[in-house]
C-alpha positions in Angstrom: 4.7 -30.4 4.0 3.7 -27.3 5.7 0.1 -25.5 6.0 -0.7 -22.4 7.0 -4.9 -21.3 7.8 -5.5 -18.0 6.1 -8.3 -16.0 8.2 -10.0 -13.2 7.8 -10.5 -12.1 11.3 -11.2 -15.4 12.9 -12.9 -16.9 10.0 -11.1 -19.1 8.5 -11.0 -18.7 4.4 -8.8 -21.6 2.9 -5.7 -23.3 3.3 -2.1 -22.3 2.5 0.3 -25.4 1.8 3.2 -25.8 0.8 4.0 -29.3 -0.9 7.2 -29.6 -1.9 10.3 -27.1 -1.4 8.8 -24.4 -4.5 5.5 -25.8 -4.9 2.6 -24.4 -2.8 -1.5 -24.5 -3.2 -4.5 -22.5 -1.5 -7.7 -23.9 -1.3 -10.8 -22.6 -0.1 -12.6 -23.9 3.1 -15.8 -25.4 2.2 -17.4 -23.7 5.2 -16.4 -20.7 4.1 -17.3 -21.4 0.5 -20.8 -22.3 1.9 -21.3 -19.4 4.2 -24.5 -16.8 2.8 -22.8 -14.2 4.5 -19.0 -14.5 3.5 -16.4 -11.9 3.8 -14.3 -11.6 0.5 -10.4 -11.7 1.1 -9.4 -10.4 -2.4 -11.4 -9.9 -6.3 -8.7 -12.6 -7.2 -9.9 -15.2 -5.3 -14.1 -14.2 -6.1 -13.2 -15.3 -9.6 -11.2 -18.2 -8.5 -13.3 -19.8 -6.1 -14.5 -22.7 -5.6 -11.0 -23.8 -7.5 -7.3 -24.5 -5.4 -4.7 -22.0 -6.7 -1.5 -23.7 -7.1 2.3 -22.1 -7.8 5.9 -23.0 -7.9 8.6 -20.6 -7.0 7.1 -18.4 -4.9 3.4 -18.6 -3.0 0.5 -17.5 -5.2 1.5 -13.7 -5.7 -1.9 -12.2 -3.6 0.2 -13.5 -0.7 3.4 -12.2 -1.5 2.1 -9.0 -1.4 1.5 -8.8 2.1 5.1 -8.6 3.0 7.4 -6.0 3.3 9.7 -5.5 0.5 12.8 -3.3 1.4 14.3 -2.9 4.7 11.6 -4.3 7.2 11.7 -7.7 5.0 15.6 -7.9 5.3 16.1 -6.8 9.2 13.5 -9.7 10.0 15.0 -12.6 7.4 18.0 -11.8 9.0 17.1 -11.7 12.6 15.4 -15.1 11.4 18.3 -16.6 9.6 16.1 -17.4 6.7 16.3 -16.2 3.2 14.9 -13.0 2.1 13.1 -15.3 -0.3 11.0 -17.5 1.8 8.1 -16.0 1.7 6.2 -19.1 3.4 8.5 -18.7 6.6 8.1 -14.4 6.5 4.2 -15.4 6.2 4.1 -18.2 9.0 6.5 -15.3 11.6 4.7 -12.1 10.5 0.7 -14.1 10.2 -0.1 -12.0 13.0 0.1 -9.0 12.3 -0.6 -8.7 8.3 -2.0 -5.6 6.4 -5.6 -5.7 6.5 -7.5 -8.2 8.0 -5.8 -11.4 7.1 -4.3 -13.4 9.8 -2.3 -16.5 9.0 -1.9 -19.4 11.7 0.1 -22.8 11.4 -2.5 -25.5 10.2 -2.4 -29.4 9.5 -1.7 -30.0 5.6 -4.8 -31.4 4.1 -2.3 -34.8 2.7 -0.4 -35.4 6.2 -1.1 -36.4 9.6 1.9 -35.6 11.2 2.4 -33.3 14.0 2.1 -29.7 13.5 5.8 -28.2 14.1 6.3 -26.4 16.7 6.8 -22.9 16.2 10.2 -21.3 15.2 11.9 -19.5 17.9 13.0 -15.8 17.2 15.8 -13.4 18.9 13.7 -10.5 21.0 14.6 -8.0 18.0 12.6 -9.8 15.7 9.6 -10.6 18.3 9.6 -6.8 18.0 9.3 -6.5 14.4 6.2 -9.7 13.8 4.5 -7.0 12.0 4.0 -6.4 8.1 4.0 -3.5 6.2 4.2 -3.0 2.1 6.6 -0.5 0.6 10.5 -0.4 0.1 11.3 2.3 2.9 12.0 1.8 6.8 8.7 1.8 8.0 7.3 0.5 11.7 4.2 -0.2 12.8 3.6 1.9 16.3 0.8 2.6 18.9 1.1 5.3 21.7 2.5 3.7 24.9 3.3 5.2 28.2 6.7 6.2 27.6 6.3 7.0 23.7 5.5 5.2 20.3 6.0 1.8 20.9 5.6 -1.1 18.2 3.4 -3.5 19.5 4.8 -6.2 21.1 1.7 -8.5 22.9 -0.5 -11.1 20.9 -2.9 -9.9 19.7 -2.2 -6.3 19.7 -1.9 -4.1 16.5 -0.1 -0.9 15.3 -2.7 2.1 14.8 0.2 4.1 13.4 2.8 3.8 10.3 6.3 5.7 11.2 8.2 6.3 8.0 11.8 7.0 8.6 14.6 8.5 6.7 15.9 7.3 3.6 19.9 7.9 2.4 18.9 8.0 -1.2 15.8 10.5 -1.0 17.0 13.4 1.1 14.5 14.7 3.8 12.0 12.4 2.6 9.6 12.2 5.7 9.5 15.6 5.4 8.7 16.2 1.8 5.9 13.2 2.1 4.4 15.8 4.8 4.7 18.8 2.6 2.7 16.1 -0.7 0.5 15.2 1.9 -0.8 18.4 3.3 -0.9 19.9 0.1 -3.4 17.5 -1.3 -5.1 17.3 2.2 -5.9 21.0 1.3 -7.0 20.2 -1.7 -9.3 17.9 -1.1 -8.1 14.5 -1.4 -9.3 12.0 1.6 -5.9 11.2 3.8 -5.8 9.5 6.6 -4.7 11.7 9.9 -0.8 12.5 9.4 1.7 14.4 11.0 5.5 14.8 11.6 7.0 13.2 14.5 10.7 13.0 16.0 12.7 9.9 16.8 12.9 11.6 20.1 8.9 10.6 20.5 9.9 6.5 20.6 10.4 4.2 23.3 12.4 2.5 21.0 14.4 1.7 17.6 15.5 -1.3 16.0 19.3 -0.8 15.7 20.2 0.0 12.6 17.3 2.2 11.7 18.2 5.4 9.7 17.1 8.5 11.6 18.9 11.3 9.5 18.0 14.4 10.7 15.3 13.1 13.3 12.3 13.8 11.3 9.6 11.1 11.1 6.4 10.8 9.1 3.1 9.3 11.0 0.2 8.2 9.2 -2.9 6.8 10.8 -3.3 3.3 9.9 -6.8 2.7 7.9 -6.8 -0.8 7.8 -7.3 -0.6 11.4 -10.1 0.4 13.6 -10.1 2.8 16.7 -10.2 -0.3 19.1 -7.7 -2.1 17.7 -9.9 -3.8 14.8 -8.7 -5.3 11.6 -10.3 -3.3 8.3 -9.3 -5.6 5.5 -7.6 -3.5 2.3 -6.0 -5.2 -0.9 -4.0 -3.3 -3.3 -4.1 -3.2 -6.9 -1.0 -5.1 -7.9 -3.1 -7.8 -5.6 -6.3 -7.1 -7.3 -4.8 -7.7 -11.1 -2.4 -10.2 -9.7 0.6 -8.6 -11.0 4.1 -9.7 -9.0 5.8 -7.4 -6.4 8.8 -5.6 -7.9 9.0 -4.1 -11.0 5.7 -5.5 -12.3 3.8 -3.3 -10.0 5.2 -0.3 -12.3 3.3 -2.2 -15.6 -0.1 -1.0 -16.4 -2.4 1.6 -17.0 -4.0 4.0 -14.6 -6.9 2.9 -17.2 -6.8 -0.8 -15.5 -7.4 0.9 -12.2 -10.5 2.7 -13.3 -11.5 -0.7 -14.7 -11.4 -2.1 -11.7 -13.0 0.2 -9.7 -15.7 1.0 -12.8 -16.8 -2.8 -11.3 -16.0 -3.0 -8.2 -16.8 0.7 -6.8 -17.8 3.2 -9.0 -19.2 5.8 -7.1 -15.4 6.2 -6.2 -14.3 6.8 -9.7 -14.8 10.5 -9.5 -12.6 10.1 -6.5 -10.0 8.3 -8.3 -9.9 10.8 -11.3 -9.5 13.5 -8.8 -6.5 12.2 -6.9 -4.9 11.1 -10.5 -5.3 14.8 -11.0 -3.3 15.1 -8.2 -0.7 12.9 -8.3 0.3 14.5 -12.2 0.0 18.5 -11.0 2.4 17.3 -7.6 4.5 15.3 -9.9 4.6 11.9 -8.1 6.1 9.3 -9.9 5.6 6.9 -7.8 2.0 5.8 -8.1 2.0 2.6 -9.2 -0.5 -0.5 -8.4 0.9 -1.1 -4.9 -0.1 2.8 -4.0 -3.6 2.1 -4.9 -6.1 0.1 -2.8 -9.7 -1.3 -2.2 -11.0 -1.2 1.5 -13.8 -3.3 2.8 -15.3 -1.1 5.4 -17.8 -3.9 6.4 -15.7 -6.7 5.0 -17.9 -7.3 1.5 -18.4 -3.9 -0.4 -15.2 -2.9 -1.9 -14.4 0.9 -1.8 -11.5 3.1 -3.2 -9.2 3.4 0.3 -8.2 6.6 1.5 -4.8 8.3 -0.1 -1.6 7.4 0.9 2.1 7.5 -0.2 1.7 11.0 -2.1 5.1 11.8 -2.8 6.3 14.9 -4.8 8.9 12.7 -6.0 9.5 14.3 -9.1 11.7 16.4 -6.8 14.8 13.4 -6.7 14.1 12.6 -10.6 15.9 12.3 -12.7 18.9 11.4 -10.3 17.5 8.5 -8.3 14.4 7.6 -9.6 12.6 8.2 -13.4 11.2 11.5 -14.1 7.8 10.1 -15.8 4.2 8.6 -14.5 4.5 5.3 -12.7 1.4 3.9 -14.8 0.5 4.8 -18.4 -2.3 7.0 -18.9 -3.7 7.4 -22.5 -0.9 5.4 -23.8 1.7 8.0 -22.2 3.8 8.5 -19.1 5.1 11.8 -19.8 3.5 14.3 -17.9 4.2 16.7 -20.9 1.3 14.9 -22.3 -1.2 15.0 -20.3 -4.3 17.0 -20.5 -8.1 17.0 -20.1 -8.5 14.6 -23.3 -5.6 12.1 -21.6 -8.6 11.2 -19.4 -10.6 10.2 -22.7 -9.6 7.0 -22.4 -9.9 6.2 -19.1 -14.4 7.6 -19.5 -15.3 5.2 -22.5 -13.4 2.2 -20.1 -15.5 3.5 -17.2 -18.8 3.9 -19.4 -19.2 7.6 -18.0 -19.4 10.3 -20.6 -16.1 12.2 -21.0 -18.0 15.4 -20.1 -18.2 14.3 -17.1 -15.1 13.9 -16.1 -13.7 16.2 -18.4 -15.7 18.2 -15.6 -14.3 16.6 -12.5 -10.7 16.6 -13.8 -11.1 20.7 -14.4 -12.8 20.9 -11.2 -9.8 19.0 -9.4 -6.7 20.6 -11.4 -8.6 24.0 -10.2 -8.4 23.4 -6.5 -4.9 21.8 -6.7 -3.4 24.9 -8.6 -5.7 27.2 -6.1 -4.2 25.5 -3.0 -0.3 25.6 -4.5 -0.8 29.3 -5.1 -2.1 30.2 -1.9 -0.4 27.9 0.6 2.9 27.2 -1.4 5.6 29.3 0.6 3.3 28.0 4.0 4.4 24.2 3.3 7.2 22.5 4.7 9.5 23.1 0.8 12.8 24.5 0.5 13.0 27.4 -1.8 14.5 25.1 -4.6 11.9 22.8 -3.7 9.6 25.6 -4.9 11.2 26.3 -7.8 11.5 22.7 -9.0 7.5 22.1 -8.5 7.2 25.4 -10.1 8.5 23.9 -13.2 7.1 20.7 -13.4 3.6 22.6 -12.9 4.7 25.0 -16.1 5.5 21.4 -18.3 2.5 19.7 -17.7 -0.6 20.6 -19.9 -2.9 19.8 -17.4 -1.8 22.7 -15.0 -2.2 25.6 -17.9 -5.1 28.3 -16.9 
């Protein structure tokens, strides 16, 4: 039997154990459970409380979805000489350094009194890679150092930066992420501070890392704060407890506005607007992990800024599918979306459809101004261009 404490912060929440080989169980600490002033780690576990959540096969799926899933997860497993599956021991090594502001420590199981074990050693590769980050790409956690980027290496200390690296499948991908993300920058949607970087700009890469043509993407890190402080997030696949992997892709951007129709919604507007977005840019790739709640003061939940805006419609059909990632109206086609596709998604929300009939106009508007005017300024290729050009002239939305 194993145990892990599951903080927020330094407070400690509950109690992850697992029991047998597959079989694991959180429960809430009863301080925390008594506490007036409480910070929530996740809607899942407001609606659970005061009751364990137990599993077998895998830890309760919240959890899961703090680890990496693509490269990140592999380089570390290996470096670890563990499964890619043993999501207890990737939780136990990576605890420290977790999205958000959950930190998970090695604890005494509440039905054993022997000896906590003592920690596992790890090579000095995977020391430098005891950080977490979601998503399927090569991503590092980095904070300016002396003699570059560095990925933070002392207890304790935190990334303020997410490098995103080449990817073999998705030619020049950093640099198309810039070109999504300054577009919808200029239109309005809230982003974090991003740029394009170098791999010359690092101290230091794993080995192995793909660098392609050298071109790195940097996004500011919102889940932490300008000293260093840990903003806790959760993301939606978390929020409706769906399972990393394909699950993530099953839903309805309807379920999101659900969601935040109870949980925030004076950021529905907000959402609508960056849905807008995500159609008119042509990202496939919004699905529940690529949408989050922060907790700017650890209870309220908000809508979190934008992030992962991909024109991705530029490498479909080829290498990835050339529809929405989530349903909306009943439909992923983007050749069926219009103002009424966002019917729907009001009467769930419980705000008239002329209103947001009104903020989706409103939004398509600046996204269609800003593409017309700053198009041939962005980072595209000519066919790049063209290819937006005629996703824009498919989708309903995007007509005058």
């Amino acid at each position: 039997m194993r145990a892990l404490i599951v903080r927020l912060g330094q407070v400690s929440v509950g109690l992850l154990e697992q029991l047998e080989e597959w079989e694991y169980r959180f429960s809430f600490d009863p301080l925390w459970l008594r506490a007036q002033e409480r910070g929530v780690l996740g809607q899942l576990f407001e609606d659970r409380k005061p009751h364990d959540i137990a599993t077998t096969g895998h830890v309760p799926i919240w959890f899961s979805h703090l680890l990496p899933q693509g490269p990140l997860r592999r380089a570390v497993a290996r470096q670890l000489a563990i499964d890619v599956e043993d999501e207890f021991d990737l939780l136990e090594f990576l605890g420290g350094d977790l999205p958000g502001a959950v930190v998970m420590v090695p604890g005494q199981p509440r039905l054993s009194q022997h000896p906590l074990p003592r920690p596992r050693s790890a090579p000095a590769l995977a020391e430098k890679l005891k950080f977490s980050l979601a998503g399927a790409q090569w991503k590092l956690s980095v904070r300016p150092g002396e003699r570059g980027l560095t990925m933070p290496v002392r207890k304790g200390e935190t990334g303020s930066w997410i490098a995103k690296f080449h990817d073999p499948t998705f030619k020049d991908l950093p640099r198309v992420e810039f070109a999504t993300m300054r577009w919808a920058h200029l239109a309005g949607v809230a982003i974090p501070a991003f740029r394009q970087a170098q791999v010359s700009e690092f101290e230091e890469l794993p080995e192995g890392i793909p660098t392609g043509d050298g071109t790195v993407f940097l996004i500011e890190r919102f889940d932490r704060g300008a000293e260093g402080q840990r903003i806790h997030i959760e993301d939606l696949a978390q929020v409706l407890d769906r399972p990393p992997g394909e699950p993530q892709y099953g839903g309805r951007y309807e379920h999101i506005a659900a969601v935040l129709s109870y949980a925030a919604p004076d950021d529905l507007r907000a959402f609508c607007e960056r849905l807008v977005f995500c159609v008119l840019c042509g990202n496939t790739d919004a699905h529940l992990k690529n949408w989050s709640l922060i907790y700017p003061d650890g209870r309220t939940p908000r809508l979190s800024p934008a992030y992962d805006l991909i024109s991705s419609v530029l490498y479909a059909p080829e290498f990835i599918s050339d529809e929405l990632a989530l349903s909306l109206n009943h439909s992923r086609r983007f050749e069926d979306v219009d103002v009424g596709s966002f019917r729907l998604l009001a009467e769930i929300s419980r705000i008239p459809f002329d209103e947001v009939a009104s903020w989706v106009r409103q939004a398509t508007e600046r996204v269609r101004t800003i593409w017309q005017k700053e198009a041939v300024h962005l980072p595209w290729t000519d066919v790049e261009r063209q290819r937006l050009e005629r996703h824009l002239a498919r989708v309903p939305l995007a007509s005058p």
